[in-house]
Wavefront OBJ file of the C-alpha trace (Angstrom):
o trace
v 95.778 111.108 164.530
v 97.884 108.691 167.025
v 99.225 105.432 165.430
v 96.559 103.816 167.205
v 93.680 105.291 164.821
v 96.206 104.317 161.834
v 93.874 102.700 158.816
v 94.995 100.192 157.035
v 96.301 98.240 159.544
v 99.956 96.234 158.787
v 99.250 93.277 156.881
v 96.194 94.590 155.357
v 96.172 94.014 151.818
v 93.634 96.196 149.296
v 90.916 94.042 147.740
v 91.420 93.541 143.908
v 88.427 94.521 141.689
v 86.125 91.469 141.365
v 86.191 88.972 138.504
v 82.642 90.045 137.919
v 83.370 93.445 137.554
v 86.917 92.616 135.880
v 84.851 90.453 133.100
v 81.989 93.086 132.545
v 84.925 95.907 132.170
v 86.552 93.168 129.408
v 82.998 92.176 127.462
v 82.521 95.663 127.560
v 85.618 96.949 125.936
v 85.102 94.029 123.320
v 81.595 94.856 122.768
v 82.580 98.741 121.692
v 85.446 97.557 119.570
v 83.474 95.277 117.406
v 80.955 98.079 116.939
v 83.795 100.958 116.253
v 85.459 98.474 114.087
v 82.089 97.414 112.488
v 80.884 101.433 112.072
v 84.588 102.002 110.732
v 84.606 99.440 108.118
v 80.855 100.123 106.923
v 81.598 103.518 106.776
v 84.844 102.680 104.525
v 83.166 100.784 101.974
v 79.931 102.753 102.001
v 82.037 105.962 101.118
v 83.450 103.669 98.615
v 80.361 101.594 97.081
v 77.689 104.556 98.117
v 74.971 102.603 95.116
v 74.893 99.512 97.381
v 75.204 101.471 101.051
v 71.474 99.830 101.424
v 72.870 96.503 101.205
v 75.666 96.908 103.315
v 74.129 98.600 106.259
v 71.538 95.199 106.384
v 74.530 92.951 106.139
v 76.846 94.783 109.291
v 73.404 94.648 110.900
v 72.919 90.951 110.481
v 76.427 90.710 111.674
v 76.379 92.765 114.900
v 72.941 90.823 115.833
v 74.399 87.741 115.523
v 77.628 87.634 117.336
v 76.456 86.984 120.590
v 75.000 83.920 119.075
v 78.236 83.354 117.230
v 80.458 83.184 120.282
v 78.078 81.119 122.295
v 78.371 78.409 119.246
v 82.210 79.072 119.763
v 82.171 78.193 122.808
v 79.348 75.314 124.478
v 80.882 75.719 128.177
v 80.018 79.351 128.020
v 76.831 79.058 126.199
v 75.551 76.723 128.539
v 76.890 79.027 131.691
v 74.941 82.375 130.529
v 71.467 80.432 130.345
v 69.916 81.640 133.466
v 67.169 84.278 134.678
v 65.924 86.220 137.553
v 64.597 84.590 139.871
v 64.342 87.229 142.994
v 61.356 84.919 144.377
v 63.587 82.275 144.799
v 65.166 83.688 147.483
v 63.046 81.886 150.009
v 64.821 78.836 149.189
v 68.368 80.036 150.411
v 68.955 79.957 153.838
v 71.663 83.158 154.024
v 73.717 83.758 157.436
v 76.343 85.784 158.392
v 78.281 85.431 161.584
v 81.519 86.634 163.067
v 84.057 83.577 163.516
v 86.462 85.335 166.021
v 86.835 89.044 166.974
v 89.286 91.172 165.526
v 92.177 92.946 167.778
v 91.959 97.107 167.113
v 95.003 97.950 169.454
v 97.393 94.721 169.344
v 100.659 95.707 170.394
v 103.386 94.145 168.825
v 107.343 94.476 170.237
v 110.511 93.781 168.451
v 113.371 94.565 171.067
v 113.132 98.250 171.838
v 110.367 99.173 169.323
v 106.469 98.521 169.243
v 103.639 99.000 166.667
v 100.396 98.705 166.696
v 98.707 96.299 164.682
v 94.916 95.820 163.878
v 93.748 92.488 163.306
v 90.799 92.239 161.495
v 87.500 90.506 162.765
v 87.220 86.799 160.752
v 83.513 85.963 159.968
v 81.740 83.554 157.855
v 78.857 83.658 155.439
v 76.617 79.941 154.780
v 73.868 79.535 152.428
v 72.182 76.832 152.118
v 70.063 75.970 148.726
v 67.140 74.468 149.870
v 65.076 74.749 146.595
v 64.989 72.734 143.029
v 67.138 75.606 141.198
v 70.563 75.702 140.634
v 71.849 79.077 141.850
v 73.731 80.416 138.961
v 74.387 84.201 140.116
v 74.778 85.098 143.803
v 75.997 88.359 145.036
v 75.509 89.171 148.735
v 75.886 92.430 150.107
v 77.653 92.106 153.596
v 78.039 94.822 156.195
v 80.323 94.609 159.065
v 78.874 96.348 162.331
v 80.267 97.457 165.526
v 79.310 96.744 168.981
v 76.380 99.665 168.853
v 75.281 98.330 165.339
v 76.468 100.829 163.491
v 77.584 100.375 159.851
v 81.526 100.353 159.743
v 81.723 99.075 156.465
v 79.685 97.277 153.265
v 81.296 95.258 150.379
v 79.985 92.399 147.769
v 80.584 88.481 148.126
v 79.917 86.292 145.321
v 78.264 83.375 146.945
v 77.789 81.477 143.205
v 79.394 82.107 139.876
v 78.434 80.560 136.543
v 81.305 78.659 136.425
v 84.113 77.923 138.451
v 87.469 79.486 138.030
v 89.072 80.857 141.496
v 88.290 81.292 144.513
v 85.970 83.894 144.068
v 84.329 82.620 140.691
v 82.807 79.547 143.394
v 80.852 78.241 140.667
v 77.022 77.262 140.591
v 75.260 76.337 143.749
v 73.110 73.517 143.592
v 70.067 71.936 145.303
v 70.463 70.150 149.146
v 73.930 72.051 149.015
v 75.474 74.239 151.215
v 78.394 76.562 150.958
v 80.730 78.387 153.843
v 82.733 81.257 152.598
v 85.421 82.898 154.830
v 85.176 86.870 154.856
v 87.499 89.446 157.056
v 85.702 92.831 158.630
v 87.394 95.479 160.122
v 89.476 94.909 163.451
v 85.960 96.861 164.995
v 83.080 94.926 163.510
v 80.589 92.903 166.274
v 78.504 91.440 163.801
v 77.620 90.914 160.184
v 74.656 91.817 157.996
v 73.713 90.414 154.822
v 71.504 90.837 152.174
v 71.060 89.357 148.541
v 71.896 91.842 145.546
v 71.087 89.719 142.860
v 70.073 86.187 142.761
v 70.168 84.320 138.860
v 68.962 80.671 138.733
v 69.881 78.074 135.631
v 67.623 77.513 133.077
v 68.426 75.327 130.205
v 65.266 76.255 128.453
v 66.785 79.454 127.778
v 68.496 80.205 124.082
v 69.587 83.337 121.840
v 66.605 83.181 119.786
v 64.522 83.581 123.240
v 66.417 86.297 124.772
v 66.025 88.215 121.361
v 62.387 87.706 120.825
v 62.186 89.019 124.512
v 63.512 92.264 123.337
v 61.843 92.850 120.650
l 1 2 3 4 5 6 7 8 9 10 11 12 13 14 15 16 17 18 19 20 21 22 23 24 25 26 27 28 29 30 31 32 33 34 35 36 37 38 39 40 41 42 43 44 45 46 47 48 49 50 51 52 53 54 55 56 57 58 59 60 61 62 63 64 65 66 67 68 69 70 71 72 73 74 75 76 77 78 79 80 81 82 83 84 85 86 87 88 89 90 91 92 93 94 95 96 97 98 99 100 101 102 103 104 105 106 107 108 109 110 111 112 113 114 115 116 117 118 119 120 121 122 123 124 125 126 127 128 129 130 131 132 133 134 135 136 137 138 139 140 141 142 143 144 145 146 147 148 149 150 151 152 153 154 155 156 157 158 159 160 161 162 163 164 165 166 167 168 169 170 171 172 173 174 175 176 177 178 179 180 181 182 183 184 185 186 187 188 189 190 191 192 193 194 195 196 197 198 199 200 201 202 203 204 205 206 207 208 209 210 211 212 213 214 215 216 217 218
């Protein structure tokens, strides 16, 4: 391999997991150590109180079924964030397009007195959408794909084009109606083009409450 086929290129930093993926990792780990902790501490005092282990096993139930409710009173902010749904019809009310800003450089040669590298600068792009419906957009991940000049795939990654709330920059927050949004993205050095496609698309719904999403399941 010759230092011109060299991957990463200098300069090129490795993305960090998502937030979205970050936070579903953390609920997660909470979510099995209040049930280990719950299944620990029931099985304690049931070893301990076995004439009553009816009475216990309802009550750890009750507990575990209503935490998620618990936290939302906890905290409104969040509550109010998590109310949204499905929506994949929606999607005819977001204008989505991706489009390469400026060309990347593959082969740049850089000098510094007697000595030169090579240096790939990646191809700059930029992603729009446009919310031309009713809905606030609570939940938008797009699936982008960076193409080269024969259209074949060189790469695919996720862009969050909406968040529940905003935090960073890639927790945008909630996208709402007559608004649009530009978001910078970088492809490799090779890409032409850029495709783009909507993973999943959740709209807010205020309407929405624990006691709905349980009777749902049930």
């Amino acid at each position: 391999m010759s230092r011109h086929d060299q991957f990463p290129p200098a300069g090129w930093t490795p993305r960090r997991p998502s937030a979205f993926a970050t936070l579903f990792k953390s609920v997660a780990a909470v979510a099995i150590t209040v049930i280990l902790c719950a299944s620990g501490v029931a099985s304690y005092v049931i070893s301990r109180f076995d004439s009553r282990a009816g009475d216990l096993i309802a009550v750890a139930g009750q507990a575990l079924e209503s935490l998620p409710a618990t936290l939302q009173d906890a905290a409104p902010i969040l509550a109010d964030a998590t109310k949204d749904r499905r929506d994949p019809a929606y999607a005819r009310s977001l204008a989505i397009e991706a489009t390469v800003v400026e060309r990347g450089e593959p082969d740049r040669v850089e000098s510094a007195g007697r000595h030169a590298r090579v240096r790939r600068i990646p191809t700059r792009g930029m992603v729009e959408i446009e919310n031309q419906g009713e809905q606030v957009v609570s939940v938008l991940a797009l699936r982008l794909v960076s193409l080269d000049d024969d259209a074949h795939p060189l790469k695919d990654w996720t862009v969050y084009g909406a968040t529940p709330l905003a935090l960073d920059d890639e927790w945008r927050g909630p996208l709402f109606p007559g608004h649009k949004r530009r978001i910078p993205v970088y492809a490799d050095a090779a890409a032409a083009s850029l495709e783009v496609e909507i993973a999943e698309l959740r709209v807010w719904d205020p309407g929405i409450d624990h006691d709905d999403r349980v009777a749902a399941r049930h």
